[in-house]
FIMAR-648332 format. One line per 3 residues: number of its first residue (from 1); their letters; for each residue z, x, y of N, C-alpha, C. Coordinates in Angstrom, 3 decimals, padded with zeros to 6 digits. Layout:
! FIMAR-648332
NUM> a> Z X Y Z X Y Z X Y  ...;
! end
This chain:
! FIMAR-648332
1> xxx> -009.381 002.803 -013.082 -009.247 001.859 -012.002 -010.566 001.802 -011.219  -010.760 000.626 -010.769 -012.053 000.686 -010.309 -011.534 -000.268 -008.958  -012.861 -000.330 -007.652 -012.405 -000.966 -006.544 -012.860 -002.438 -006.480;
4> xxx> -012.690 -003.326 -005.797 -013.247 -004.924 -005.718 -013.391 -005.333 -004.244  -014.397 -005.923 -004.248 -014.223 -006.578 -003.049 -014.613 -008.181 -003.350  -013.294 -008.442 -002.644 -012.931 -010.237 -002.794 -012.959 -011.226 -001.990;
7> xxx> -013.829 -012.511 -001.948 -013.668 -013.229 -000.966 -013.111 -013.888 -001.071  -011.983 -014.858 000.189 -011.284 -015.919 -000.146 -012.071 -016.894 001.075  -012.181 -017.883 000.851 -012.242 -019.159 001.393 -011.394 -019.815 001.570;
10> xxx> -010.821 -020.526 002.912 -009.849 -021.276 003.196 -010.429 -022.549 003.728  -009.121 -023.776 003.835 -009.719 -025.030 003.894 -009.983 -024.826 005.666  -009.637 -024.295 006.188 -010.021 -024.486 007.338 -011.315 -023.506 007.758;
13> xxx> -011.906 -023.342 007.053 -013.546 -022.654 006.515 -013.735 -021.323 007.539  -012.222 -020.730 007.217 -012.570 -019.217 007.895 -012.602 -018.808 006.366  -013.111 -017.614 006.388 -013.499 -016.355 005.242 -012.460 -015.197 005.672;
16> xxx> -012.417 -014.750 004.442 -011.304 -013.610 004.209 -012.054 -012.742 003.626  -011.891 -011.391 003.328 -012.391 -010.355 002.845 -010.987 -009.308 002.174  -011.137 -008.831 001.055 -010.043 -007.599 000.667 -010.555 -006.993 -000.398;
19> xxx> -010.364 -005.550 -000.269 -010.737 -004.535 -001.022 -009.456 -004.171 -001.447  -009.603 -004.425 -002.677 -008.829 -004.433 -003.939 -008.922 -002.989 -005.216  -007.744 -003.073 -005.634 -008.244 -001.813 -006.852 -007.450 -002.667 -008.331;
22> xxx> -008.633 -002.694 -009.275 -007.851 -003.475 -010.678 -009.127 -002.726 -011.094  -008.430 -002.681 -012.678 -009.161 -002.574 -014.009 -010.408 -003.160 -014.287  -009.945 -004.586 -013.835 -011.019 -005.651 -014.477 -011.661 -006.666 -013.442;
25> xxx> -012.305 -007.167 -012.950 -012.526 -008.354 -012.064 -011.702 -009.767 -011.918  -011.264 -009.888 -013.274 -009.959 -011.101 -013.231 -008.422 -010.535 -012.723  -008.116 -009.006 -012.683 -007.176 -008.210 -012.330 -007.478 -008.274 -010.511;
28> xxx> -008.419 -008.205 -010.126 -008.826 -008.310 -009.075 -008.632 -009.737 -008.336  -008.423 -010.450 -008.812 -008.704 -011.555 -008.273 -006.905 -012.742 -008.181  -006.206 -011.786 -009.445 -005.063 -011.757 -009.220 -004.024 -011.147 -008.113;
31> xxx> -004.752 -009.975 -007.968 -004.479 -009.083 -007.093 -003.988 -009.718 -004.854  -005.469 -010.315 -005.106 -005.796 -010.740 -003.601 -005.057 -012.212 -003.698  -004.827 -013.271 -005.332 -004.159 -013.988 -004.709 -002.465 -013.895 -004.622;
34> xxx> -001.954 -012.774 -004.995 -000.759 -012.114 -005.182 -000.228 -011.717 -003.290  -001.667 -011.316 -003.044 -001.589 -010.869 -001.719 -001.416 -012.136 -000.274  -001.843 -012.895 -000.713 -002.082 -014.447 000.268 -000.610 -015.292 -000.045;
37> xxx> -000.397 -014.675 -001.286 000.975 -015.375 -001.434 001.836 -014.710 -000.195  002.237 -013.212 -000.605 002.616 -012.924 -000.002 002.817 -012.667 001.147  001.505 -013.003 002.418 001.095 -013.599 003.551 001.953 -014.326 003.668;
40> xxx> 001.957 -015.710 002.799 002.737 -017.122 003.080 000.766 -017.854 003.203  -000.311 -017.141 002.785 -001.411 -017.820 002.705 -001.568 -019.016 002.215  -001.574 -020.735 002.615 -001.205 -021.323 000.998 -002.491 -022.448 001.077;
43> xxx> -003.479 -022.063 001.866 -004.581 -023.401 002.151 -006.065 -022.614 001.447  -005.798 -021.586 000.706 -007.251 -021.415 -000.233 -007.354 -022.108 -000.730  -009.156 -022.602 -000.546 -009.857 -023.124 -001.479 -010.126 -022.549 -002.919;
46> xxx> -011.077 -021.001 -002.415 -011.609 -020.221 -003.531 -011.131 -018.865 -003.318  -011.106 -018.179 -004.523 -010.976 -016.639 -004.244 -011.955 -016.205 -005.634  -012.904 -015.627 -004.870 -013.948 -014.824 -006.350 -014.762 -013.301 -005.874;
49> xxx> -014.463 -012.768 -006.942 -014.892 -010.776 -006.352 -016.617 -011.443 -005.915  -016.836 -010.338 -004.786 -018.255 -010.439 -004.799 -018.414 -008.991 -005.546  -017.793 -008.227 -006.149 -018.561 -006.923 -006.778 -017.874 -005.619 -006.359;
52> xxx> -018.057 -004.995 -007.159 -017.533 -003.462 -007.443 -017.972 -002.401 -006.394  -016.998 -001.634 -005.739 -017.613 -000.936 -004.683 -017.081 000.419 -005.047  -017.663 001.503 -004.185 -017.099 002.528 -004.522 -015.827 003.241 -003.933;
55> xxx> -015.141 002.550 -002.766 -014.242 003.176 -002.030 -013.822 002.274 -001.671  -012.467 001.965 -000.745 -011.488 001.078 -000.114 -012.335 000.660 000.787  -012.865 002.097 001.383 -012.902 001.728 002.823 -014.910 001.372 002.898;
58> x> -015.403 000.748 001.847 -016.654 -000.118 001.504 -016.623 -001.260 002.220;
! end
């Protein structure tokens, strides 16, 4: 398992940030939009890892 950190973009052009843990970078990216669902998040534009970190709390 490795860690991610993910940005989301929303239409109302605030930025999101989440540190994530998946296997893979596409696992990651499932992950955070799994998570916005579950918010009730539903106005993303984009969600894409900016890169592999070493801890959560990165």
């Amino acid at each position: 398992m490795a860690f991610f950190k993910v940005k989301v973009q929303r239409e109302c052009n605030t930025t999101r940030h989440f540190n994530v843990v998946a296997t893979r970078p596409q696992e990651a990216l499932q992950a955070a939009a799994l998570q916005l669902r579950d918010e009730g998040v539903a106005d993303a534009k984009s969600i894409e890892v900016i890169g592999q970190i070493s801890s959560l709390r990165d």
